[in-house]
C-alpha positions as CSV (number, residue, x, y, z in Angstrom):
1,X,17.6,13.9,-19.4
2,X,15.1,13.0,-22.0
3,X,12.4,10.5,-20.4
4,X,10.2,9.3,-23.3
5,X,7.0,7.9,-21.1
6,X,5.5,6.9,-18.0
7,X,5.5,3.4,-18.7
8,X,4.0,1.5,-15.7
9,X,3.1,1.8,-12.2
10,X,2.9,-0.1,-8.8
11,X,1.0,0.1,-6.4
12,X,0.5,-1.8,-2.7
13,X,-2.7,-2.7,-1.8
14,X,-4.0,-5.5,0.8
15,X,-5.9,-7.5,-1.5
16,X,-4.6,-7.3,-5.1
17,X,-6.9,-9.8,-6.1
18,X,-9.8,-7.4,-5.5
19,X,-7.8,-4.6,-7.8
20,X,-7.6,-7.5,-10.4
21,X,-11.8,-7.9,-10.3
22,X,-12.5,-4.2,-10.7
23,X,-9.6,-3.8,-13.1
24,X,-11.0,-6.6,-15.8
25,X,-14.4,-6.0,-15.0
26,X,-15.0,-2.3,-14.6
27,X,-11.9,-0.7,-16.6
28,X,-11.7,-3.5,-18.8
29,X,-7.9,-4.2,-18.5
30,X,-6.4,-7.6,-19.3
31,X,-4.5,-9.9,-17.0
32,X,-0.5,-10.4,-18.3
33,X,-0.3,-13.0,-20.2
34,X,2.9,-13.4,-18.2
35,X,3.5,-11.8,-14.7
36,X,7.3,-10.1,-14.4
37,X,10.0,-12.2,-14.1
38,X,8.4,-15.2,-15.6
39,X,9.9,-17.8,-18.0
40,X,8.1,-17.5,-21.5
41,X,9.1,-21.1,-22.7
42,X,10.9,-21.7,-26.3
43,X,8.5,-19.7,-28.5
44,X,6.1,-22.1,-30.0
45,X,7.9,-24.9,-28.3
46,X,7.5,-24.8,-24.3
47,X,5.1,-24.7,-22.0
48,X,4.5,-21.0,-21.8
49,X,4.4,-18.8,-18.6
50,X,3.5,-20.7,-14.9
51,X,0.6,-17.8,-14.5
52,X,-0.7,-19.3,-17.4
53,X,-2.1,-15.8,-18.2
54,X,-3.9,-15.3,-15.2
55,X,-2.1,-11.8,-14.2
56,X,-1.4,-13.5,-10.7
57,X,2.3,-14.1,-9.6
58,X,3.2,-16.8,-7.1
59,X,4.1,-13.7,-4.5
60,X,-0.1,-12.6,-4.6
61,X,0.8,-9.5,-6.9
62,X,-1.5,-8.6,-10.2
63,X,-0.3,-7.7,-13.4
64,X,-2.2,-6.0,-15.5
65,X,-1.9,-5.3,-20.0
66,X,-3.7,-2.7,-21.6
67,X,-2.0,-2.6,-24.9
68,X,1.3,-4.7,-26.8
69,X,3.5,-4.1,-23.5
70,X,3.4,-6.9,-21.3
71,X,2.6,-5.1,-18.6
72,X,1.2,-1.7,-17.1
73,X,-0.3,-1.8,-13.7
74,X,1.1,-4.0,-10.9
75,X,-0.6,-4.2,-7.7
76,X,1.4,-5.8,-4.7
77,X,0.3,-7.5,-1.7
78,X,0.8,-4.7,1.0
79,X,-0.7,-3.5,4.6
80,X,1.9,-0.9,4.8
81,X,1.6,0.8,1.6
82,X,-1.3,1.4,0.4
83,X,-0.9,3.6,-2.7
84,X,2.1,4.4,-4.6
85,X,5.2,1.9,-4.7
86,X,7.2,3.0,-7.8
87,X,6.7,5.0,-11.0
88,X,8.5,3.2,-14.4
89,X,9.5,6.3,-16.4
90,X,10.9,4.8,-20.0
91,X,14.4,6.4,-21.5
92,X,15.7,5.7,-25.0
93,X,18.8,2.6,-24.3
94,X,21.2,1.0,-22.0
95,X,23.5,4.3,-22.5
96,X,20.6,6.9,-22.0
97,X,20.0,5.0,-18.5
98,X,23.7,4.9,-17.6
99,X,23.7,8.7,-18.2
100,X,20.2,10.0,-17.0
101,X,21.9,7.7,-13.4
102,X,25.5,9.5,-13.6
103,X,23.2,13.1,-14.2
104,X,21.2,12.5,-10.9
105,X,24.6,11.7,-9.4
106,X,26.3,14.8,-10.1
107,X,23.5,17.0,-8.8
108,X,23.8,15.5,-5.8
109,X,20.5,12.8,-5.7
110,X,20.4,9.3,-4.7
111,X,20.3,7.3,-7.7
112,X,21.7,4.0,-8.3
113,X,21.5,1.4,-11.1
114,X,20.1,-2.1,-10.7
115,X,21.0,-5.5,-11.6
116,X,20.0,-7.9,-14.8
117,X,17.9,-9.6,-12.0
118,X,15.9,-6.5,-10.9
119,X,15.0,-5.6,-15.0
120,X,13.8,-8.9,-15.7
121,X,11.5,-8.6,-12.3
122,X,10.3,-5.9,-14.3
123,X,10.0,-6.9,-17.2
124,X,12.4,-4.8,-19.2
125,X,16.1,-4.5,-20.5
126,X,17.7,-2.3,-17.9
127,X,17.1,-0.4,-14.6
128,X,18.1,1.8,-12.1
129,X,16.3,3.4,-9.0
130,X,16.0,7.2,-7.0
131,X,13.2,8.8,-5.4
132,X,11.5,12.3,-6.0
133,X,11.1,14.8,-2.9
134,X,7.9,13.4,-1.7
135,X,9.5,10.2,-1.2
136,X,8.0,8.6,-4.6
137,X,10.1,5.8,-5.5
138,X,10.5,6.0,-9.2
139,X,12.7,3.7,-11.8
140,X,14.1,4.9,-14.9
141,X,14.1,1.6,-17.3
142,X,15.1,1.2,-21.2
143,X,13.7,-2.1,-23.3
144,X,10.5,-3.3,-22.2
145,X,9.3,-6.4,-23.5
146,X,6.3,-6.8,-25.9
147,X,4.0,-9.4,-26.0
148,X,1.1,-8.1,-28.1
149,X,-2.0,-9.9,-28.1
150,X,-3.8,-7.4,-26.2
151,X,-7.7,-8.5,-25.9
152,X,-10.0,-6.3,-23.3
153,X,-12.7,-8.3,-22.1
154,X,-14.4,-5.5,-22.0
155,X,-13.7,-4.4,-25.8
156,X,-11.8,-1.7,-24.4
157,X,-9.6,0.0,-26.6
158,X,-6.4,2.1,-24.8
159,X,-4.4,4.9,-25.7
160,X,-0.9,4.1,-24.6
161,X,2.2,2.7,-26.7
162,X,4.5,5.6,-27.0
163,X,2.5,8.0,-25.1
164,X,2.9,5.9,-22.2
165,X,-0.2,4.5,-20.0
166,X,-1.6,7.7,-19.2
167,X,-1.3,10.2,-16.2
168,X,-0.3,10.0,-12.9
169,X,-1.1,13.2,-10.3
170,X,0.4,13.5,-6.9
171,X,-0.3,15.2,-4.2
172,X,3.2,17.8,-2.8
173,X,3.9,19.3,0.6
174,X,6.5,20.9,-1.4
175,X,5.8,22.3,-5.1
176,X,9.0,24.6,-5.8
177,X,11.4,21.3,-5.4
178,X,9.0,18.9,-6.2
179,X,9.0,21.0,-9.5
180,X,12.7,21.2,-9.6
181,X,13.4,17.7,-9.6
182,X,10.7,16.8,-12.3
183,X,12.0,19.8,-15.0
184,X,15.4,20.3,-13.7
185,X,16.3,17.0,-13.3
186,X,14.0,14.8,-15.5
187,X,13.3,17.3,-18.2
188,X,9.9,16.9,-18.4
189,X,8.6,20.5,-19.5
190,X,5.1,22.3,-17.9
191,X,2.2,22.5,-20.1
192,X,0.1,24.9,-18.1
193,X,-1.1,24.9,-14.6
194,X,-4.2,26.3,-12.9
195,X,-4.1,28.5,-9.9
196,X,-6.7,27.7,-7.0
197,X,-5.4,30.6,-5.3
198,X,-3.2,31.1,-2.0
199,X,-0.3,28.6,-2.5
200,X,-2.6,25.9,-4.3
201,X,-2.1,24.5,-7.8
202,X,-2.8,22.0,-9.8
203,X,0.6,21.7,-12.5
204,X,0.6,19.3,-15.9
205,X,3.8,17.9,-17.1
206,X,4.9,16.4,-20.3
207,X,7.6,14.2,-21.8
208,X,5.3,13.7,-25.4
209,X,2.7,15.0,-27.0
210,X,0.8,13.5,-24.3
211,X,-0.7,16.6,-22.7
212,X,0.4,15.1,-19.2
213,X,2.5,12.6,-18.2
214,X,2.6,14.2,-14.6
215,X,0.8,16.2,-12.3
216,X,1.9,17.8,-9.3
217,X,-1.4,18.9,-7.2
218,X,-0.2,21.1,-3.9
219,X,-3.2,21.6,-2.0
220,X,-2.3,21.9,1.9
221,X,-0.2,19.7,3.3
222,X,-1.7,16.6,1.3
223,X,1.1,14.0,0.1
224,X,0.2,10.9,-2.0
225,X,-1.5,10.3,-5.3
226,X,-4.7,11.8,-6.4
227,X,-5.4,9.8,-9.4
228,X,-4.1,7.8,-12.4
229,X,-5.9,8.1,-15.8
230,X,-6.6,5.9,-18.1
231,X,-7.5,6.8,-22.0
232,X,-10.1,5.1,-24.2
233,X,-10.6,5.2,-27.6
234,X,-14.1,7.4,-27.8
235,X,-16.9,8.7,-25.9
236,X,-18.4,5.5,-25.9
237,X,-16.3,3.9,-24.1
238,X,-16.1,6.4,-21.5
239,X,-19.9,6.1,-21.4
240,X,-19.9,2.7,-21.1
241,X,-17.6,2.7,-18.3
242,X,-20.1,5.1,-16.4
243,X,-22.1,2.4,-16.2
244,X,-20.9,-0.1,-15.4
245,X,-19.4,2.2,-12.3
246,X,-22.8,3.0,-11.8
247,X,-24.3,-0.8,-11.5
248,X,-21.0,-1.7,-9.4
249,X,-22.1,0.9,-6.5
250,X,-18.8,2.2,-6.8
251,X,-18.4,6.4,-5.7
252,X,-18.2,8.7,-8.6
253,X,-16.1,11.4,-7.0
254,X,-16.1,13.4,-10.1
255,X,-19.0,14.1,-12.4
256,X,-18.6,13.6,-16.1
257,X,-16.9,16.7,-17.8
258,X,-15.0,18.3,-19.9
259,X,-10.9,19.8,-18.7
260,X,-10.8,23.0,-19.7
261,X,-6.7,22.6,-20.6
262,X,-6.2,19.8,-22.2
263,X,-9.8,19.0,-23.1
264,X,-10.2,15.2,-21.9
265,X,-13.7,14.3,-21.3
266,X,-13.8,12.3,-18.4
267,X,-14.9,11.1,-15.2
268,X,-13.6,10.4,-11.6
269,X,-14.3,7.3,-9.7
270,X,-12.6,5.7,-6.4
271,X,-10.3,2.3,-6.6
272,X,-10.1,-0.1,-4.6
273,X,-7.8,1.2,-1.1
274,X,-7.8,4.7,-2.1
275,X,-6.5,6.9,-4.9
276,X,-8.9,7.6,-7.8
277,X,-9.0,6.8,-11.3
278,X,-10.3,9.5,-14.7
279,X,-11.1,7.3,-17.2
280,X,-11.4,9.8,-20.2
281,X,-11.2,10.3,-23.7
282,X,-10.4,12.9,-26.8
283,X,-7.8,15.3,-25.2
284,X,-5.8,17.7,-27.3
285,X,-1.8,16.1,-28.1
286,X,0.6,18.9,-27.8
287,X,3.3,19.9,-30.6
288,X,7.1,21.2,-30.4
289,X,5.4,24.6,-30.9
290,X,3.5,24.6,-27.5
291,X,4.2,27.1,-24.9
292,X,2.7,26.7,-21.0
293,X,-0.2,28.7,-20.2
294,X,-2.3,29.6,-16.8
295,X,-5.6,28.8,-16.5
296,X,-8.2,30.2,-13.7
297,X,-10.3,27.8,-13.8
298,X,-10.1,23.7,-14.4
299,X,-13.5,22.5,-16.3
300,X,-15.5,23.6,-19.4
301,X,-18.5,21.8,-18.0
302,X,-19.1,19.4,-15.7
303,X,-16.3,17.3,-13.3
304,X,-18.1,18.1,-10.0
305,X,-16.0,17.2,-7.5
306,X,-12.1,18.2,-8.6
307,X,-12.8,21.8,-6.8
308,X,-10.1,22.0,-3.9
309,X,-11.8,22.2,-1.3
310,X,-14.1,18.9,-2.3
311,X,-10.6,17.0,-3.3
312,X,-9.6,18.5,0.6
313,X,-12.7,16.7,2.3
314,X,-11.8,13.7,0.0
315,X,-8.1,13.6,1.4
316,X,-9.4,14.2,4.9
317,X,-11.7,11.1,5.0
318,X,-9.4,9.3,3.2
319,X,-6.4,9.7,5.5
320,X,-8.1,8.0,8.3
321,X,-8.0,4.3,6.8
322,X,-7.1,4.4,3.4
323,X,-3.5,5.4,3.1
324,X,-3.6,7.5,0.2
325,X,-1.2,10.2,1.9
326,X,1.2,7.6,2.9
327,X,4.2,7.9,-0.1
328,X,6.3,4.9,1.3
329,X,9.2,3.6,0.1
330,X,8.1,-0.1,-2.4
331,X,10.0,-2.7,-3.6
């Protein structure tokens, strides 16, 4: 199976509309112009989308656009889930979908395709659905639509397009078939991992010459999502995002740093209901020449805050209210 990038994400969260503040006016992402599913209009002609580029759906979910797709982040209207609902992992056309569904099949996965109906609700050509071992509902997809017009109102500039909208890292009770299932079946290939020692690990997958697409964290018994980054263009941006964090009183649960493997200089803060978010720039892009390697350590400098046992503490407080540990089946 070739998957080509992680191309969006959902999430459940009780307010969405509070996601939608912090996401324009800390991260500097951009309401849809057109939430999924939506009419456009006759190009030039009609009306235009019903959101009228507001990012909101009629349903209470947010859509948010951080570069020519129409959409990268979606955050539903949830008590139940609060964290992960479904990964969108891009494959090359309607015939690489029909045969990454049928490969899934054969090794004996749940794995279905979905309906015209389902794609357009996500804005893209084609779908189908299965799960990883954790439970993580993820859905392979072929043709999204492009709008363009991407504006921050931030003057944010992304890195995404073909590398996909950045990283997502969960948390696995279970590495070895959590691993299996994301080489094995997906064909993403490792990059390197870092050993915290005992049966912890923190393991970076790709699918590009995005250094990570994936990350598969096993630290105890901790299931859910750690964090999803986002890059920016240059240091000043991550900078300015710093600030802002900083005049917003929101926690900074990592310091600013440096990765030690694929060199990102970023920093950690905590979203809204839970999981966190790197906002980083300048990693190394990886080559058809690159080979996996073990590190022993995770940070050059700085990044205060990603050691296991603080990310342990984190988990511990977190699983109380937030629902961060909960991987629960979305829609």
């Amino acid at each position: 199976m070739d998957i080509r990038s992680l191309g969006y994400v959902g999430f459940g969260a009780p307010d969405p509309q509070q996601w939608l503040t912090y996401a324009t006016e800390v991260l500097g992402l951009m309401p849809a112009r057109a939430c999924a599913g939506e009419d456009w209009g006759v190009p030039r002609i009609g009306p235009g989308p019903a959101s009228g580029g507001s990012g909101v759906a009629p349903d209470g979910s947010v859509y948010l656009k951080m570069d020519e797709q129409q959409w990268r982040i979606a955050i539903h209207p949830s008590e139940q889930t609060r964290g992960l609902m479904y990964l969108g992992l891009e494959v090359e056309s309607g015939r690489a979908l029909a045969e990454a569904i049928q490969e899934l099949q054969d090794a004996g996965v749940d794995a279905r395709m979905g309906s015209q109906e389902q794609a357009l609700n996500r804005s893209v050509s084609g779908i189908g659905y299965t799960q990883d071992p954790s439970g993580n509902p993820i859905e392979l997809y072929y043709g999204p639509i492009f709008d363009r017009n991407f504006q921050s109102p931030l003057g944010i500039e992304f890195v995404a397009g073909a590398l996909g909208l950045g990283h997502i890292n969960l948390l696995v009770r279970d590495f070895q078939e959590s691993n299996d299932f994301y080489t094995q079946l997906l064909g993403f290939r490792l990059t390197d991992y870092i050993d915290f020692g005992g049966s912890n690990s923190a393991n970076f997958y790709h699918c590009n010459s995005r250094h990570h697409s994936i990350g598969l964290i096993k630290i105890g018994e901790a299931i859910g999502v750690h964090h999803m980054m986002l890059e920016v263009a240059n240091v000043d941006m991550v900078g300015a995002c710093l600030e802002r964090v900083l005049d917003a009183g929101i926690n900074i649960t990592s310091t600013l740093g440096r990765h030690v493997n694929d060199r990102m200089l970023s920093f950690y803060m905590s979203s809204p209901f839970g999981f966190e978010v790197e906002i980083g720039c300048d990693p190394i892009l990886l080559d058809d020449q690159w080979t996996a390697n073990k590190f022993v350590e995770g940070d050059i400098w700085g990044h205060k805050g990603t050691d296991p046992k603080t990310i342990a503490k984190n988990l511990e407080k977190l699983n109380t209210g937030s629902g961060i540990l909960d991987a629960t089946q979305g829609s």
